[in-house]
C-alpha positions in Angstrom: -83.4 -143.9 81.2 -85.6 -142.6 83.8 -83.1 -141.0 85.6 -81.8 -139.3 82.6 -84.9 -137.7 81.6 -84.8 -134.5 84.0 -81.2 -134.0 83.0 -81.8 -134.2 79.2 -84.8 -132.1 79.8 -83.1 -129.1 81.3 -79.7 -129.6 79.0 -82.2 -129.0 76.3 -83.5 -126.1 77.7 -80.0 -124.7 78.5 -79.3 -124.8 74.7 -82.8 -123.1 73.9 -81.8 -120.9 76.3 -78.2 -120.1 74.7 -80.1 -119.3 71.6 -82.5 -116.9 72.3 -80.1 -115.0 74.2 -77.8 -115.1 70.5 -80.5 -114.3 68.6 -81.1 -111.4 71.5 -77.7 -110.5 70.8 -77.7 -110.3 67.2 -81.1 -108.0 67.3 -79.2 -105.4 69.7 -76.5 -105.4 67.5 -78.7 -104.5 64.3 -80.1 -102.1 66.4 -77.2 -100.5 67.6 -75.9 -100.5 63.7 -78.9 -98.8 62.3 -78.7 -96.3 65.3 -75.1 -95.3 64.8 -76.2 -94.8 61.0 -79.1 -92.4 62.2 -76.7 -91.2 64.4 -74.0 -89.9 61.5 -75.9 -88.5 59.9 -78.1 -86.1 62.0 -74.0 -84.9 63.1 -74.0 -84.2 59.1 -77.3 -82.6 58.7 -76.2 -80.7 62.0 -73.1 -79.0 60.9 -74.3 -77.8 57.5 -76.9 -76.7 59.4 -75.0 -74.7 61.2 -72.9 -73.6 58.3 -76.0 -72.5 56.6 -77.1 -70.2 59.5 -73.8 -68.7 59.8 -73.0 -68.2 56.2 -76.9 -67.5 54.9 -76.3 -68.5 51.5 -79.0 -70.1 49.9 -76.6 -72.0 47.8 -76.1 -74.6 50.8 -79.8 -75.6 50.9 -79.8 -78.2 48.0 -76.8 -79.9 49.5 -78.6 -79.6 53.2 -81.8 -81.0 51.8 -79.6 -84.2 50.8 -78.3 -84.5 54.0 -82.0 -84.2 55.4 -83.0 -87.1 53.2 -80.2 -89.4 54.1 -81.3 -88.9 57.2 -84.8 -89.7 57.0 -84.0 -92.6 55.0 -81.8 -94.0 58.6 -84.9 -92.7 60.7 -87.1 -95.4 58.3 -85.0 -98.0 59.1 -84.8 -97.5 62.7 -88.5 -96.6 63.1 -89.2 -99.8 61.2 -87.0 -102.4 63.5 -88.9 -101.1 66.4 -92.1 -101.7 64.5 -91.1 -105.3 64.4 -89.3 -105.5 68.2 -91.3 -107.0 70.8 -91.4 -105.8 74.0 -89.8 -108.1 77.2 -89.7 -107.8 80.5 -87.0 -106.6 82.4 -86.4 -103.4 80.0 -88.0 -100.3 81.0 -85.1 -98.5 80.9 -84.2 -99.4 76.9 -88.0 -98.4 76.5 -88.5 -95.3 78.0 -84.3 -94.3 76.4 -86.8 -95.0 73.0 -89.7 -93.5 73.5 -87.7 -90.2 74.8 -85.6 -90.2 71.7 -88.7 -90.9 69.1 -90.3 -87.8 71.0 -87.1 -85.9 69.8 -87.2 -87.3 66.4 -91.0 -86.1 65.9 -89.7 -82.4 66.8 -87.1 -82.9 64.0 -89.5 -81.6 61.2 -90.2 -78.5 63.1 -86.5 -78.1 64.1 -85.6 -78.1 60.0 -88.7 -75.9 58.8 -86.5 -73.6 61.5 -83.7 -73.4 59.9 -84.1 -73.5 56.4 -86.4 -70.1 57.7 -83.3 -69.0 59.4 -86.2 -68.7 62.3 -83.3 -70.1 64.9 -79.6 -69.1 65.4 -77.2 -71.4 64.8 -76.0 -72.3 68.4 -79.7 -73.2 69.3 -79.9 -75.1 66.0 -76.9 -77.1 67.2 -78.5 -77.6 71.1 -81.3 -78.9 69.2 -79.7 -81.3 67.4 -77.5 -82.5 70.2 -80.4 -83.1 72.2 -81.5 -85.3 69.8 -78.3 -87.4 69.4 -77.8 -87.5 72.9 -81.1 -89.5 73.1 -80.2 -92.0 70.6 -76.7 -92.5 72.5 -79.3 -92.9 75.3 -81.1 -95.5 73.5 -77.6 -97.4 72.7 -76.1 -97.0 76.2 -79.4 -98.7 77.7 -79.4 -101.2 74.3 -75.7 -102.3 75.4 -76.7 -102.6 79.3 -79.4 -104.4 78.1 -77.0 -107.3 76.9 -76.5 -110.8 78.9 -73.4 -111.4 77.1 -69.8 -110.3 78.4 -67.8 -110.4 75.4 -70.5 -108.4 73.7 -71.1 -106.1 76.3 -67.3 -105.4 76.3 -67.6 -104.3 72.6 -70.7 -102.4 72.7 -69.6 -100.4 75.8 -66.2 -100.0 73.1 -68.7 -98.9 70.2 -70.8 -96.6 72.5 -67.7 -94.7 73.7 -66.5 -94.1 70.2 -70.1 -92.7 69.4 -70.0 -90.6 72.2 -66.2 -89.1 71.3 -67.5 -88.7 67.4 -70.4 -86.7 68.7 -67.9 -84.5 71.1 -66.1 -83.7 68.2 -68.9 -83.5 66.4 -70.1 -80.6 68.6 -66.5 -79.1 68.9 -66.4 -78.6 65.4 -70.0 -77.2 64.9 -69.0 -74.5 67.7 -65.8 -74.1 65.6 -68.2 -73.0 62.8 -70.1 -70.5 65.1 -66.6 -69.1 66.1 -65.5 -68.6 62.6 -68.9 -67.2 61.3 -68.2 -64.5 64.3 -64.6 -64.2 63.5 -63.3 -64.7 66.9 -63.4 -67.2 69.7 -64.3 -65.6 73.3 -63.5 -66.7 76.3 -66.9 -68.8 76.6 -66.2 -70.4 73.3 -62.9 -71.4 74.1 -63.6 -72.6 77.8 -66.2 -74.7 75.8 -63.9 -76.2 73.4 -61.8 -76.7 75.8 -64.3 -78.7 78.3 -65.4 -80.8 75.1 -61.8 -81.4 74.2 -61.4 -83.0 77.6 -64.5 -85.1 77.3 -63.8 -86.8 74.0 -60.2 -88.0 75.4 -62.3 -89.8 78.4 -64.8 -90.9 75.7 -61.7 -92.1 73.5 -59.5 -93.5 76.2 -62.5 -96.3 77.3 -63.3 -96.9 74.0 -59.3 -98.0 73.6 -59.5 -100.4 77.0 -62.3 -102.0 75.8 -62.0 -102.2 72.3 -60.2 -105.3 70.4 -56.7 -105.4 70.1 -57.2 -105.5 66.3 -59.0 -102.2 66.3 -56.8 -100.4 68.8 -53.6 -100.6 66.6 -55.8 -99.4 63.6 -57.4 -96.3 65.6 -53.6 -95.4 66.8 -52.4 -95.6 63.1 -55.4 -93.7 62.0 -54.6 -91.1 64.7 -51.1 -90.3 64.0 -51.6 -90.8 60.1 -54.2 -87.2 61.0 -51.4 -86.1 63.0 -48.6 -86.4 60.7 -51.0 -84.2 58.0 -51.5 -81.4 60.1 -53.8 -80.2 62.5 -54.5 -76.7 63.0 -55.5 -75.0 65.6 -58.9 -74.7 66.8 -59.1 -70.8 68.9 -56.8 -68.1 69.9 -56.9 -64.5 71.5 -60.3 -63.4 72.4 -62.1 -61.4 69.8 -59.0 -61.9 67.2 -60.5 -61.5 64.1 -60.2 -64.1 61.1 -59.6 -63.6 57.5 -63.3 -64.2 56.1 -61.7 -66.1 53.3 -59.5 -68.6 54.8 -61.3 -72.1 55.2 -58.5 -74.4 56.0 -59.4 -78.4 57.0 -60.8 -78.4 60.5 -59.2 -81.3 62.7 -61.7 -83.7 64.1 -60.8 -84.8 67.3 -58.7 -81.9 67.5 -57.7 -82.3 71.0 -55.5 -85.5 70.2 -52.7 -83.9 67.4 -53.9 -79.7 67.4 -51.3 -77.3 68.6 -52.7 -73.7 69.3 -51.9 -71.1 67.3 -53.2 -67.8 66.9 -56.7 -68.0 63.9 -59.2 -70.5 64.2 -59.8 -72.0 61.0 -63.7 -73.4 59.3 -64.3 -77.0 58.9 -64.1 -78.4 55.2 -67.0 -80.7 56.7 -69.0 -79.4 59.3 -70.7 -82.1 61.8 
């Protein structure tokens, strides 16, 4: 009996250990949750932000102000987890990711007093909101790095890839907007969409070697199911004017089904 003390003792401890490092696991991923919902819908509030800078009809704001509110509603939930986190050694990094991207929230206010002014164009508009969700990818990049656990680190590094391909798109199709609103696509534009293009199919293609089997086949059905409708195109010729009253559907993730063709088209649902 007195031999087996020690080694009950620190098989004891191994199991206390295993569950604080579940329960660690299960706060990072209800953190990670409530970020990805902050996360959708700033890219909402961010394209009809943009439409509403390019289009200037007043008619947008009460739709915009919803957006605005949904948002701050995700902001109260993810201000109020880290309200209740406490802090542990060993995570500077996740800290200073969150204090950088609370910084950016606080200039949010400012950022939407802007726009509803129309006191900002619509392409610094959209840096300014991509600065912001590039910080909370931040926060969930350092949240995921921050986990002890394989499997779940596998699937977080899955989810943060897929966050970081929605918010590529994201960004192509605000830029889309800005293009239509001109009613052409220059050469700067298009090298742009082209370079974001690129970088969501890296984005996408680590997101599909980590992710579960499960959800690759249903993001491959998904994909060609958007193919299969019809994507259209997303630029042509350089200052090639657009009809000012075509909207078609713009494609997300355009770069994965989109052939070219010759009039880039407004999204239905900018973001």
């Amino acid at each position: 009996m007195t031999r087996a003390g020690p080694a009950l003792r620190f098989l004891a401890a191994a199991r206390q250990s295993e569950l604080l490092a579940l329960e660690q696991l299960a706060r990072i991923s209800d953190f990670v949750a409530l970020l990805s919902e902050l996360v959708h819908a700033l890219q909402k509030e961010r394209g009809y932000s943009n439409l509403y800078l390019c289009l200037r009809q007043d008619t947008l704001l009460t739709h915009l102000g919803g957006l605005c509110d949904a948002a701050d509603e995700c902001e109260r939930a993810v201000r109020g987890f880290l309200d209740g986190m406490e802090q542990e050694g060993g995570k500077a990094r996740l800290y200073d990711a969150i204090a950088y991207a609370l910084y950016r929230l606080d200039e949010l206010p400012d950022l939407r007093w802007r726009v509803r002014r129309q006191r900002i164009d619509a392409e610094a508009a959209s840096a300014a909101y991509t600065r912001l969700i590039s910080s909370l990818l931040a926060v969930v990049f350092e949240a995921a790095d921050a986990s002890l656990d394989a499997g779940i680190t596998r699937l977080l590094v899955a989810l943060l890839n897929f966050m970081q391909g929605k918010e590529l798109a994201g960004q192509e199709r605000a830029l889309g907007v800005t293009g239509y609103a001109a009613g052409y696509f220059d050469e700067a534009r298009q090298a742009r969409l082209d370079g974001l293009v690129g970088d969501q199919q890296r984005s996408f293609d680590t997101f599909e070697r980590h992710a579960p089997s499960g959800i690759q086949r249903a993001w491959r059905q998904a994909r060609r199911r958007r193919c299969r409708r019809g994507a259209h195109a997303r630029h042509g010729p350089p200052h090639r004017r657009t009809p000012s009253r075509r909207s078609p559907r713009w494609a997300p993730y355009g770069s994965t089904c989109a052939p070219r063709a010759s009039t880039p088209c407004a999204p239905s649902h900018p973001g």
